[in-house]
Backbone and ligand atoms as CSV (ligand in chain L), in Angstrom:
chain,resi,resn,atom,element,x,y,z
A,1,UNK,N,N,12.966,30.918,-46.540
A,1,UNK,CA,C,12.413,31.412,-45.282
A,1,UNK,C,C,11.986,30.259,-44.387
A,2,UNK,N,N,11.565,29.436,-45.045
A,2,UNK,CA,C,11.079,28.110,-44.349
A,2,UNK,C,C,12.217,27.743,-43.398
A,3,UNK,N,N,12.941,27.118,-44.453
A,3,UNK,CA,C,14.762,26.666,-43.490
A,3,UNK,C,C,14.676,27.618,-42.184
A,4,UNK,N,N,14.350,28.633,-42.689
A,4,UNK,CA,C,15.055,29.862,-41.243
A,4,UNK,C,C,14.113,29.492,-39.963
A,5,UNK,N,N,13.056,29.273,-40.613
A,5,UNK,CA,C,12.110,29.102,-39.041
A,5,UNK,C,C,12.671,27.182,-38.988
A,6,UNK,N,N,12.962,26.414,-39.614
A,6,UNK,CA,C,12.775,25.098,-39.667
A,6,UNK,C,C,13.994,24.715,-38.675
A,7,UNK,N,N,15.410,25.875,-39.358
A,7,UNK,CA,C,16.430,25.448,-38.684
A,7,UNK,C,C,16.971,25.524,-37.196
A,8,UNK,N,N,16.006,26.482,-36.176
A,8,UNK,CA,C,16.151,27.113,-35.078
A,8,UNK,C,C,15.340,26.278,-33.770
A,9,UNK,N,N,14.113,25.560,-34.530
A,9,UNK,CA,C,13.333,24.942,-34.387
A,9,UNK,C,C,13.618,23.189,-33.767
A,10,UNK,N,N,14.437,22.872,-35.062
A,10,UNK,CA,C,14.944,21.498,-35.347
A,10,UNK,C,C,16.308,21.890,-33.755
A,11,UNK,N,N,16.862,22.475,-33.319
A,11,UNK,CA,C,18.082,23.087,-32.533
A,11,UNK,C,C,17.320,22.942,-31.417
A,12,UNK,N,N,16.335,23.699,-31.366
A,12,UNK,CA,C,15.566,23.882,-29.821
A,12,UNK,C,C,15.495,22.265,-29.509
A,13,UNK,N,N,14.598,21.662,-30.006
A,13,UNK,CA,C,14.063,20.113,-29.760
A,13,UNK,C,C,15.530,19.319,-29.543
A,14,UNK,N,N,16.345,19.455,-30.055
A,14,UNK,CA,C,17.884,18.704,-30.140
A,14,UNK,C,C,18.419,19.154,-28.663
A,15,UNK,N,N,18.437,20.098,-28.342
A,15,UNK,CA,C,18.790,20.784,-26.937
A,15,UNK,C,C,18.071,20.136,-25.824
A,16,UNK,N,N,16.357,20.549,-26.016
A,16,UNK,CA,C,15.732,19.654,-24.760
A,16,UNK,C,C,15.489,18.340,-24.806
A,17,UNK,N,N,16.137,17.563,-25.830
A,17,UNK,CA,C,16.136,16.293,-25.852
A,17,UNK,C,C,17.326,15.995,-25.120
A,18,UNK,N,N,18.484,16.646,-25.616
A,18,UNK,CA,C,19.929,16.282,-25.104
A,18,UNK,C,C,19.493,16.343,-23.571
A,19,UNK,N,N,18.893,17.200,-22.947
A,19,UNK,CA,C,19.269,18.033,-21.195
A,19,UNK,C,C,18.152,16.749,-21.131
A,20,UNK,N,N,17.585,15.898,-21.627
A,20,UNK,CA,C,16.548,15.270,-20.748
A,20,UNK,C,C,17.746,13.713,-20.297
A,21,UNK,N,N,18.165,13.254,-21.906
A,21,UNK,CA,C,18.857,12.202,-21.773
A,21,UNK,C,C,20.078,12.675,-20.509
A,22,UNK,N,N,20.659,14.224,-20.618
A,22,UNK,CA,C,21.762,13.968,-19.195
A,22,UNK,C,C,21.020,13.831,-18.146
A,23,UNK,N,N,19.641,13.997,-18.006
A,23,UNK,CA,C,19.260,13.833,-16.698
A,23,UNK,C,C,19.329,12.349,-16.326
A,24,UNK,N,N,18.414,11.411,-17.343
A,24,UNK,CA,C,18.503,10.370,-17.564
A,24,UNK,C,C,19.715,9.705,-17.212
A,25,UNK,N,N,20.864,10.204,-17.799
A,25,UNK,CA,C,21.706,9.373,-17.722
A,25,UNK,C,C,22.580,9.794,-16.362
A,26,UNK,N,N,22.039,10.885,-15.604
A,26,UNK,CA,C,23.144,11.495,-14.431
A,26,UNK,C,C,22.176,10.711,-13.688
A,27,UNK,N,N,21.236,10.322,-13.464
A,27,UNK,CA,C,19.916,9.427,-12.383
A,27,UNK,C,C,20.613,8.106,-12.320
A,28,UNK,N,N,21.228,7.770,-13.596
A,28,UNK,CA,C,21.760,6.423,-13.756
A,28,UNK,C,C,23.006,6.156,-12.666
A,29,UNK,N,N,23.677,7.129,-13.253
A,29,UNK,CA,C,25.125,7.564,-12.377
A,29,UNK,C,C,24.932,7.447,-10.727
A,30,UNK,N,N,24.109,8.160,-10.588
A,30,UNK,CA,C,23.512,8.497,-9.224
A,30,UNK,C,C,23.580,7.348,-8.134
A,31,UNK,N,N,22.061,6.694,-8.661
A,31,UNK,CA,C,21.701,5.640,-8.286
A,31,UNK,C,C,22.895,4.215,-8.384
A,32,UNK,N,N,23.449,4.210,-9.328
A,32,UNK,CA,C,24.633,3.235,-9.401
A,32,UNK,C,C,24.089,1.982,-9.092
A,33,UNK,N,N,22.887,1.399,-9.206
A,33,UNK,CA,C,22.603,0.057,-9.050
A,33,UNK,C,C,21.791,0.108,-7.771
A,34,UNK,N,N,22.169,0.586,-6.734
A,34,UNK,CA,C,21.953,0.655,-5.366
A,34,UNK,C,C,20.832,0.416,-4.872
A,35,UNK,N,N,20.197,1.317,-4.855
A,35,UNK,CA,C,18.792,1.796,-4.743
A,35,UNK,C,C,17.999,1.287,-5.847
A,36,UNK,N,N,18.107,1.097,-7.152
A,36,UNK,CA,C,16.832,0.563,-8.056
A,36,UNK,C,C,17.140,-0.978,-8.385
A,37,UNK,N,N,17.889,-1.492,-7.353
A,37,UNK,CA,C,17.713,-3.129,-7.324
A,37,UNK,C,C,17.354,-3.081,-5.933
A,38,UNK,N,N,17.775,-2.690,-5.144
A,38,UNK,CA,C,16.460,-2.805,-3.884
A,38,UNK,C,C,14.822,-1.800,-4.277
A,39,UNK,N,N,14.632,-1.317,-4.549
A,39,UNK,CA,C,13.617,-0.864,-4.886
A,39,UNK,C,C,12.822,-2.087,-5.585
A,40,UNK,N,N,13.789,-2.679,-6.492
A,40,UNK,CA,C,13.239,-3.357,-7.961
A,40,UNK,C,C,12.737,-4.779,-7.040
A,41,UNK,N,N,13.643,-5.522,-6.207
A,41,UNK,CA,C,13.323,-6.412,-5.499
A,41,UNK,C,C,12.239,-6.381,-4.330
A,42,UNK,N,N,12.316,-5.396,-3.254
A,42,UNK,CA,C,11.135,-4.836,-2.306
A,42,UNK,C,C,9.781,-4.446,-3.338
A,43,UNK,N,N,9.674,-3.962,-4.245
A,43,UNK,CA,C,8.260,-4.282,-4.915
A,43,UNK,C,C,8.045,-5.468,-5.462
A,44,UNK,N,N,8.976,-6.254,-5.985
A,44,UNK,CA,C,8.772,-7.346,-5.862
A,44,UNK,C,C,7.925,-8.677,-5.514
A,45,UNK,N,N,8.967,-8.597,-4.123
A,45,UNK,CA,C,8.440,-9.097,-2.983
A,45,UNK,C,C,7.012,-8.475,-2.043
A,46,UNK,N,N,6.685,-7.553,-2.481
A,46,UNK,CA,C,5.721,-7.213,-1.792
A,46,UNK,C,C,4.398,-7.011,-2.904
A,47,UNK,N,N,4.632,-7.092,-4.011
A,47,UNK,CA,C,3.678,-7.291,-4.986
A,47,UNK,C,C,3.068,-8.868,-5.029
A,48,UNK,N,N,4.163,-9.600,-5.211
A,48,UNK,CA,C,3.819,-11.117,-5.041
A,48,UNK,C,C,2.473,-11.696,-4.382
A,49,UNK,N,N,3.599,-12.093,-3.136
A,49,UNK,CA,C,2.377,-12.502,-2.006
A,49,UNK,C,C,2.351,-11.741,-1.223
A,50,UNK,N,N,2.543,-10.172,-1.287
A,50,UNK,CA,C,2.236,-9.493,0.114
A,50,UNK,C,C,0.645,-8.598,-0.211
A,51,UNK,N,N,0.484,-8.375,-1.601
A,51,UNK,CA,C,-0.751,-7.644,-1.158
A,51,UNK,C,C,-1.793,-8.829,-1.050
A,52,UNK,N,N,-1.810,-9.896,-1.604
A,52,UNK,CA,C,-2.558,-10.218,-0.974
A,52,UNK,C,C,-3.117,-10.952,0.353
A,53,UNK,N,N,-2.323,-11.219,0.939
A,53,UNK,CA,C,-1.686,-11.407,2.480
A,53,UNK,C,C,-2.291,-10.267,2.923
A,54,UNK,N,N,-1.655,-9.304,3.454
A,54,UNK,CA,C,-2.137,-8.283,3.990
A,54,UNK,C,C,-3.365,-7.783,3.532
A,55,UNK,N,N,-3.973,-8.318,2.599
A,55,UNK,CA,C,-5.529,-7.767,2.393
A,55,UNK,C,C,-6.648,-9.108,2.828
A,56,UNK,N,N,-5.586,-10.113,2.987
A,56,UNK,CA,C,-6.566,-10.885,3.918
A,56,UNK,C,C,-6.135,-10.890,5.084
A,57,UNK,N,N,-5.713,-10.535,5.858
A,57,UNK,CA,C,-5.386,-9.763,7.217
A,57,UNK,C,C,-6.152,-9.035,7.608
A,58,UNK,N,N,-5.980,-8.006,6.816
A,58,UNK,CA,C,-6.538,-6.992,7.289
A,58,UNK,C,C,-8.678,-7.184,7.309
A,59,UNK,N,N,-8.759,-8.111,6.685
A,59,UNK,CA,C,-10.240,-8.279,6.418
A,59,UNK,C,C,-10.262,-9.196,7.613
A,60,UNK,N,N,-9.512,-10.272,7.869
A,60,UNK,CA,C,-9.503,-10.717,9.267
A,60,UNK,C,C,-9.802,-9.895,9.990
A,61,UNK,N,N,-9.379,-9.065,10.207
A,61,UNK,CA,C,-9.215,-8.474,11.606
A,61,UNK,C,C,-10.067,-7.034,11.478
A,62,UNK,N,N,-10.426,-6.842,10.135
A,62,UNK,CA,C,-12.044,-5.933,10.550
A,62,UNK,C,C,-13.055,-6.358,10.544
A,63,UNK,N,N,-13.190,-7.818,10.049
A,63,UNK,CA,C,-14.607,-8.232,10.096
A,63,UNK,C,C,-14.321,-9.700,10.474
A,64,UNK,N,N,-13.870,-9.982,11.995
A,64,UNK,CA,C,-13.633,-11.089,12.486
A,64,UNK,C,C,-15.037,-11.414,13.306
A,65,UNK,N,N,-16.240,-11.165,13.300
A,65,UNK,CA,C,-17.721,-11.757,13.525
A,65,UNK,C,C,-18.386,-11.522,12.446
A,66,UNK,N,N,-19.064,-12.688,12.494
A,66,UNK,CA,C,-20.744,-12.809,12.076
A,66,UNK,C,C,-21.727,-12.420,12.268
A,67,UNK,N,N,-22.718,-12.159,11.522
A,67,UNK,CA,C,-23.791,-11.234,12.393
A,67,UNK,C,C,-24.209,-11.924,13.796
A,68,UNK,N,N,-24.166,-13.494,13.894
A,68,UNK,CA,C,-24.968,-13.909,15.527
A,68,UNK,C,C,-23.408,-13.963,16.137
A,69,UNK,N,N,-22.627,-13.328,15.635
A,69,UNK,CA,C,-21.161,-13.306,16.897
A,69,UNK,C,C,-21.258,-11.914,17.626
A,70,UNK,N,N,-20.022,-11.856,18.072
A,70,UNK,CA,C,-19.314,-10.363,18.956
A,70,UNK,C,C,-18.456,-10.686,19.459
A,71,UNK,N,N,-17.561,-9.441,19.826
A,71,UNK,CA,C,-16.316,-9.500,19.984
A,71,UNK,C,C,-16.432,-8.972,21.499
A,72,UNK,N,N,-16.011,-9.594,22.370
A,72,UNK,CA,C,-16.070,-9.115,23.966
A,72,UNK,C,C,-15.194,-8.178,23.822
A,73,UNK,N,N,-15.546,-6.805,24.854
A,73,UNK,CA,C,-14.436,-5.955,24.343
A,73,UNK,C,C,-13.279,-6.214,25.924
A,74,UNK,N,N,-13.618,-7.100,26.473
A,74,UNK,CA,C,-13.008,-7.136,27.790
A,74,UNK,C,C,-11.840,-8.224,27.265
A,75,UNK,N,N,-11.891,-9.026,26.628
A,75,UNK,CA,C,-11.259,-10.528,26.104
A,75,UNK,C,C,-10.687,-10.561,24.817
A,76,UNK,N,N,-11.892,-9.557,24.043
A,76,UNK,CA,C,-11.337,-9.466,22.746
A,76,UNK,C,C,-11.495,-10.764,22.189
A,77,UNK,N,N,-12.472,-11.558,22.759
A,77,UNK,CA,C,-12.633,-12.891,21.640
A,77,UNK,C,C,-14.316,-12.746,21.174
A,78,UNK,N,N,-13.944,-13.653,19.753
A,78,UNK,CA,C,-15.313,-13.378,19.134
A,78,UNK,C,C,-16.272,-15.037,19.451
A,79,UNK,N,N,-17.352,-14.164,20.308
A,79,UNK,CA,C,-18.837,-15.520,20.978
A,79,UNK,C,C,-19.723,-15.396,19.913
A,80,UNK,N,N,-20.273,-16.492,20.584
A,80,UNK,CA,C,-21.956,-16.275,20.059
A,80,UNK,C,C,-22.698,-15.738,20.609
A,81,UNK,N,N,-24.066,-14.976,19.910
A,81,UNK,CA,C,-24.629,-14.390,20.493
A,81,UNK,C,C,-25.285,-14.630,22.095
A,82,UNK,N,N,-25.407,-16.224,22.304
A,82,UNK,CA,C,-25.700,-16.460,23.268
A,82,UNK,C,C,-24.683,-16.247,24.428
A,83,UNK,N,N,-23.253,-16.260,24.316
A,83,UNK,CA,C,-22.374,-15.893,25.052
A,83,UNK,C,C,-22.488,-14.059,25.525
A,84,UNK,N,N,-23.278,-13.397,25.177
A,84,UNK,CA,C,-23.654,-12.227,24.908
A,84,UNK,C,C,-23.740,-11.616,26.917
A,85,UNK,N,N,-23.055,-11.624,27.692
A,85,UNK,CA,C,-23.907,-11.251,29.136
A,85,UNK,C,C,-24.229,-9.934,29.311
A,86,UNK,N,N,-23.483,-9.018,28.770
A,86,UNK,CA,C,-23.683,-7.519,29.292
A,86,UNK,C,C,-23.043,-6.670,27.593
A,87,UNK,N,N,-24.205,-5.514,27.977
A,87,UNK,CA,C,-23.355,-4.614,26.415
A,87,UNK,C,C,-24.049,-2.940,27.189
A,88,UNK,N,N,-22.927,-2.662,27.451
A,88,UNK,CA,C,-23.322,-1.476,27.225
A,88,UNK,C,C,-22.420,-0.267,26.914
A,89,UNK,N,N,-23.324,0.856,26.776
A,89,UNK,CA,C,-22.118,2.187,26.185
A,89,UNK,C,C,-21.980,1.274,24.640
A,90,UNK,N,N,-22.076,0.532,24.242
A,90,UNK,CA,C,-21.211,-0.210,23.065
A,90,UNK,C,C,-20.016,-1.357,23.358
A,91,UNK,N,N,-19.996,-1.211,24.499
A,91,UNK,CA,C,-18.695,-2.679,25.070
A,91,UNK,C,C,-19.782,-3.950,25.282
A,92,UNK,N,N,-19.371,-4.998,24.781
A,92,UNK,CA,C,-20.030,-6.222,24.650
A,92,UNK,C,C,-19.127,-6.992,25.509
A,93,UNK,N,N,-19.929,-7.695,26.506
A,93,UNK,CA,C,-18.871,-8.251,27.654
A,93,UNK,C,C,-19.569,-9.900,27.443
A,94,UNK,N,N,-18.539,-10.383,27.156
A,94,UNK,CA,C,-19.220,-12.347,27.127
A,94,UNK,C,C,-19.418,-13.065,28.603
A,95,UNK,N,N,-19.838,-13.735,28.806
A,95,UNK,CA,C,-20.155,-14.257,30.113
A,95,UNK,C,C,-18.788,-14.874,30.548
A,96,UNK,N,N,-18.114,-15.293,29.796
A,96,UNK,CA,C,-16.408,-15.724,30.648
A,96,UNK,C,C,-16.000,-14.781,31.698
A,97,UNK,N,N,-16.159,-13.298,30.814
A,97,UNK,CA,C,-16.042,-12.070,31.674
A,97,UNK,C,C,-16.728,-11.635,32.236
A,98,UNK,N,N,-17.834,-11.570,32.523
A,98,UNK,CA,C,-18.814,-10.961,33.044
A,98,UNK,C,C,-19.115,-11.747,34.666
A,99,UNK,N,N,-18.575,-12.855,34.590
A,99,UNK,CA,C,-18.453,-13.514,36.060
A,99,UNK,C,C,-17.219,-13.683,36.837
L,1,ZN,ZN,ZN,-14.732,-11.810,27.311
């Protein structure tokens, strides 16, 4: 009785093993090199030196002052506080601009 449940069992698993490997192996077919050597190379290259590049970029450019700086919003350059002539609404205008 064992065999009987053992043997139907052992068949099932042999079946969804087989349909996984054709998937496997029809993805292979598919793709043909194409796509998972550019894929394989573009992460790559962008794993390397791009994340961290772009994560010092990007920290550039959100936290490009100091607390005694600001960023004129007329110029877009970052003064010192003493360069400070006008702020209001939240726009910080440096004296280059402000005259
Ligand atoms: Zn300015």
């Amino acid at each position: 009785m064992a065999t009987d449940y053992d043997a139907p069992r052992k068949t099932d698993d042999e079946q969804s093993e087989d349909s996984i490997e054709e998937l496997k192996a029809r993805r292979h077919e598919k793709n043909s090199g194409k796509v998972d050597e550019d894929e394989v190379e573009a992460a790559e290259s962008f794993e390397l030196p791009g994340a961290d590049l772009s994560h010092e970029e990007l920290a550039v450019q959100v936290v490009p002052k100091k607390s005694d700086e600001f960023t004129c919003s007329s110029c877009f350059l970052v003064h010192h506080r003493s360069q400070l002539a006008s702020e209001k609404n939240g726009r910080l205008i440096c004296q280059d601009c402000a005259y």
